[in-house]
C-alpha positions in Angstrom: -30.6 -96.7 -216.5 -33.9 -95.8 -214.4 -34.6 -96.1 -211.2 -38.2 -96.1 -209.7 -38.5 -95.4 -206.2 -34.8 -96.4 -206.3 -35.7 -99.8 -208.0 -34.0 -100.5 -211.2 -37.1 -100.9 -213.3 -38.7 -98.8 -216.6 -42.2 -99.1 -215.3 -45.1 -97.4 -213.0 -48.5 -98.5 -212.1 -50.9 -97.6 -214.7 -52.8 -96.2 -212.3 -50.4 -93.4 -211.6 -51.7 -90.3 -211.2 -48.2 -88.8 -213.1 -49.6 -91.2 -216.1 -53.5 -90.5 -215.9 -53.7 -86.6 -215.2 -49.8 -85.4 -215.7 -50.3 -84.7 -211.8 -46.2 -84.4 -210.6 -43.4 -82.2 -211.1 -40.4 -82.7 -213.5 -36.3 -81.3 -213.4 -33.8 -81.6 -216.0 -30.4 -81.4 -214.9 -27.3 -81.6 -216.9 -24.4 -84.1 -215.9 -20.8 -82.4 -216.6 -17.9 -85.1 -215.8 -20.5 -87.1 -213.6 -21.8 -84.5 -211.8 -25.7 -83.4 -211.2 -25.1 -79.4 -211.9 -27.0 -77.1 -209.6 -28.6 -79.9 -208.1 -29.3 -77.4 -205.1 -31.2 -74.9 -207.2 -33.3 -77.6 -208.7 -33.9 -79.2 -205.5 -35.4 -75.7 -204.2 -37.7 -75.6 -207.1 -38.9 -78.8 -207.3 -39.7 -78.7 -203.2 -41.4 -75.1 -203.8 -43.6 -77.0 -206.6 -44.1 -80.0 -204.4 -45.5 -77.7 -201.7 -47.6 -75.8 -204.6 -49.3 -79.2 -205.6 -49.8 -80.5 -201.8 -47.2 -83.3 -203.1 -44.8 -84.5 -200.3 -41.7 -84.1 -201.3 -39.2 -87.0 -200.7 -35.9 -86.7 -198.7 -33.5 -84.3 -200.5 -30.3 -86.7 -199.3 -31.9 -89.5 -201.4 -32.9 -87.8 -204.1 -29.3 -86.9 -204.2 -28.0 -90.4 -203.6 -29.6 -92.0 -206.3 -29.0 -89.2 -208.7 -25.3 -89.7 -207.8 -26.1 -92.8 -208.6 -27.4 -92.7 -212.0 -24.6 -89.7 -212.6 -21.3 -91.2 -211.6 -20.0 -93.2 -214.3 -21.3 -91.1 -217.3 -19.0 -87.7 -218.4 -22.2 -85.5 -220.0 -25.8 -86.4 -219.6 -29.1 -85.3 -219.2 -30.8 -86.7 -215.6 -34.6 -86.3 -215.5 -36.4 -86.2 -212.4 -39.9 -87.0 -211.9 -41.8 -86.7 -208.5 -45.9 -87.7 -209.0 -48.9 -88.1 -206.7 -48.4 -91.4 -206.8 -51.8 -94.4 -207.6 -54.9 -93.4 -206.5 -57.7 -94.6 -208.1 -59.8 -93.5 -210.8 -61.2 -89.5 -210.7 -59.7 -86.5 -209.8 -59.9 -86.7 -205.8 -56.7 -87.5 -204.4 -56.3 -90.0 -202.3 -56.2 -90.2 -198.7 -52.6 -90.9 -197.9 -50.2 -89.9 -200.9 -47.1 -92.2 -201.5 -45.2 -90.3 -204.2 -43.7 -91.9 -207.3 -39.8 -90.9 -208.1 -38.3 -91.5 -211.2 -34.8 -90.8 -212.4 -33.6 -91.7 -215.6 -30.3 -90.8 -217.3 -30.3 -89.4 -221.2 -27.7 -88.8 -223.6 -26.5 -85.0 -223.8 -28.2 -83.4 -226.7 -25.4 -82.6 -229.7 -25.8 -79.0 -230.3 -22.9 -77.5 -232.9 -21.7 -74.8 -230.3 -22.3 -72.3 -232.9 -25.3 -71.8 -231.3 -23.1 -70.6 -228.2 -21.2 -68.4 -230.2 -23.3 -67.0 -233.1 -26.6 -67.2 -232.2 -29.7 -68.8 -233.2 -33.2 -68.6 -235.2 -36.3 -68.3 -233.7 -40.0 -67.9 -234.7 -42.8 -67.2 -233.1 -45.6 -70.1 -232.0 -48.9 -70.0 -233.2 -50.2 -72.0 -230.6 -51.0 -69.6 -227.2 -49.9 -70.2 -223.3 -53.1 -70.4 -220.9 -53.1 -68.2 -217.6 -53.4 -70.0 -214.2 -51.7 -68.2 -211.3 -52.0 -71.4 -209.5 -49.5 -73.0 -211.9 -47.2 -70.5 -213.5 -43.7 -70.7 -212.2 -43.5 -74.3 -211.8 -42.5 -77.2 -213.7 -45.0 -79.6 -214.1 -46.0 -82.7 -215.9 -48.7 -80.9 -218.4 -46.6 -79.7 -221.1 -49.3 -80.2 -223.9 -49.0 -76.2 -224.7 -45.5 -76.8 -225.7 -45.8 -80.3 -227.4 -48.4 -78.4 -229.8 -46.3 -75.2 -230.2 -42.9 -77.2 -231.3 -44.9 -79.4 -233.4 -45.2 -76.4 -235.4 -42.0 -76.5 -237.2 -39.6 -79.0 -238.9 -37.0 -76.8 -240.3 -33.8 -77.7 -238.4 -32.8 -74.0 -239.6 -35.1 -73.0 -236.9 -33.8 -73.9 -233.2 -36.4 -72.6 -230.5 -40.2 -71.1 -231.1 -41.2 -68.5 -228.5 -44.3 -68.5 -227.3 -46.8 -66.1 -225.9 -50.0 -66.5 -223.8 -53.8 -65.5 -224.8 -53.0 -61.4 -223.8 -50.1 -61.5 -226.7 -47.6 -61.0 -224.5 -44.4 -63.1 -224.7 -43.4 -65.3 -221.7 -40.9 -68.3 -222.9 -39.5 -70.4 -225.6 -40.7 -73.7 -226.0 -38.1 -75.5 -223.7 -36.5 -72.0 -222.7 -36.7 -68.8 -220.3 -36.5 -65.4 -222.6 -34.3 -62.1 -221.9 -33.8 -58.9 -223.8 -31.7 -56.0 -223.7 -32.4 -52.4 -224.0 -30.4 -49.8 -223.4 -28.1 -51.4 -221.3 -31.4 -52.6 -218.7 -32.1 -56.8 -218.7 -35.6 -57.6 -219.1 -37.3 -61.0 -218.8 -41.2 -61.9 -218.5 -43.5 -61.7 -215.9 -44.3 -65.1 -215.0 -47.2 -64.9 -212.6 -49.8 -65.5 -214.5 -48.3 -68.8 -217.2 -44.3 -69.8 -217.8 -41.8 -72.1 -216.1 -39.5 -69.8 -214.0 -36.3 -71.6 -215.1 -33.2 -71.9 -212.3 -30.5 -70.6 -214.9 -33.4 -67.7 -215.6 -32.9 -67.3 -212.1 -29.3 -67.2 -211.3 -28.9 -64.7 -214.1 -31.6 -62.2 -212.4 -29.6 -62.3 -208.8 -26.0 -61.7 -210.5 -26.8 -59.3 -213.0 -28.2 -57.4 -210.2 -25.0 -58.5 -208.2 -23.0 -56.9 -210.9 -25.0 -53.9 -211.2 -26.9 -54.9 -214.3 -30.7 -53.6 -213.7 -33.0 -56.4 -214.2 -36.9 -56.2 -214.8 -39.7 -58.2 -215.0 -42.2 -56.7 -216.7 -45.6 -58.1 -219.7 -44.3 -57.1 -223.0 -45.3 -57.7 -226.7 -43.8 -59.2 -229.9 -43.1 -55.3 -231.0 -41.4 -54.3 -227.9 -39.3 -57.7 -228.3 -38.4 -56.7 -231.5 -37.1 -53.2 -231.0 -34.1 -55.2 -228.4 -31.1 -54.6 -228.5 -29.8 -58.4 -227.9 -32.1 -60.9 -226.9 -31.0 -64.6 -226.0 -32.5 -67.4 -224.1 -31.5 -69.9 -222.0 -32.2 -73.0 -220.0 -30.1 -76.0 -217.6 -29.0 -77.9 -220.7 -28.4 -75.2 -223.1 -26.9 -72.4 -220.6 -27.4 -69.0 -222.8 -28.2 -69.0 -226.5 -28.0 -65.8 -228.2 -30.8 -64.9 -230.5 -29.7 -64.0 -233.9 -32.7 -63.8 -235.6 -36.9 -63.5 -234.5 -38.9 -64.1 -237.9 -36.8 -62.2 -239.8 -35.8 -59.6 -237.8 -31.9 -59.6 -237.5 -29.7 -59.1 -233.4 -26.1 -59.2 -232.9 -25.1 -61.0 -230.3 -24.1 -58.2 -227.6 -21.7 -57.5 -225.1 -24.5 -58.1 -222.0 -25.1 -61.3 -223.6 -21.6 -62.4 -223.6 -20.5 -61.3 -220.2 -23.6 -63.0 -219.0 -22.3 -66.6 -220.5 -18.8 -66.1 -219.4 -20.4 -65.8 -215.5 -22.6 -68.6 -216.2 -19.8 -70.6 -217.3 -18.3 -70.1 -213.8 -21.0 -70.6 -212.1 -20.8 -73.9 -213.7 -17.7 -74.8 -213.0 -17.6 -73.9 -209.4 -21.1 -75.7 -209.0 -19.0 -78.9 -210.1 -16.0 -78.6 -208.4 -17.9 -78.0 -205.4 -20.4 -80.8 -205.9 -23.5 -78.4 -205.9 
């Protein structure tokens, strides 16, 4: 089902400027038991990238009407959210007066063994390099042509998640994920001023490991100091927290950081649910 500015339809005007510059915003949020989970937390992004692109943002209590909508009947599902610019013309000036496009559509739940949860994964590293633009990095919008290139890289279905890094060499995100190591005992993630999608789950994991006196850091690092972790996993709305088992070839148990980390995300999850948030 999709709805288009709350219309049940599964088209936009060709003249969307979503459709002829990738000028919007995007969410993915995971359905449990036909619930939107951390709705909230994707709300607050998606209204901080609104604001970032001079896109007003739509009311919040509808947005969360017609996800409920969409949500209700299914048990696990995948909700995208779109918010765009809206028509306006041909050419890059914006129009005048912008009347934003909405789209929500409801997706089945990807079917990942949960091995992945337990054991790990494999990783490589992309080829293809992120860009830097202050004026973008953080959010989430529609131009994702960095990571269409970097996971058309690989087929092997050995291989879950590519990471990528930006034109510096530094390593900022997987290709649909945020990116965390651990060394002695501290959490680091990247530094995403400068390119990256600051991810909510990246985010609840930064304020309660520092809750729970875990010492978090953002910091630019490289592929070497990446390799010399002591865990590394990665982790997104969908997915929660994947532990990295292997970086091309280089071999990480899954440690004890990591796993107390999914255990709190798990309950973050399930109190998010019960509670409706």
């Amino acid at each position: 089902m999709i709805l288009v500015n709350g219309e049940c339809r599964a088209h936009i005007e060709i003249s969307d400027r979503g459709f002829q510059y990738g000028d919007g915003l995007f969410e993915t949020i995971a359905i449990t038991n036909g619930q939107p989970v951390f709705f909230d937390q994707h709300m607050a992004r998606l209204q901080a990238g609104c604001r970032r692109l001079a896109i007003p943002f739509p009311d919040i209590g509808l947005l969360r009407l017609e996800a409920q909508k969409l949500s209700q009947h299914s048990g696990s599902a995948v909700l995208k959210l779109i918010i765009t610019r809206g028509s306006g013309g041909r050419g890059y000036r914006q129009p005048d007066v912008i009347q934003a496009t909405r789209v929500l559509s409801l997706h089945p739940s990807p079917d990942y063994p949960d091995i992945f949860k337990q054991q790990g994964i494999v990783t490589r590293f992309c080829d293809i390099r992120l860009g830097l633009n202050p004026a973008l990095a953080g959010i989430k919008h529609l131009n994702r042509l960095e990571q269409v290139l970097a996971r058309a890289e690989w087929s092997d279905p050995a291989i879950q998640e590519g990471i990528m890094l930006d034109i510096n060499e530094h390593v900022i995100e997987g290709t649909m994920t945020n990116l965390f190591y651990v060394k002695n005992n501290t959490l680091y993630t990247s530094l995403l001023t400068l390119a990256g999608v600051a991810g909510i789950i990246r985010g609840l994991i930064m304020i309660n490991s520092s809750c729970d006196g875990i010492s978090v850091i953002e910091h630019t690092f490289t592929k070497d100091e990446l390799l010399s972790a002591d865990e590394v996993f990665v982790c997104n709305s969908i997915i929660g927290i994947w532990p990295v088992k292997q970086i091309a070839g280089t071999c990480f148990s899954v440690g004890a950081i990591t796993r107390q980390l999914q255990i709190k995300l798990a309950q973050f999850e399930k109190k998010a649910i019960s509670s409706g948030l």
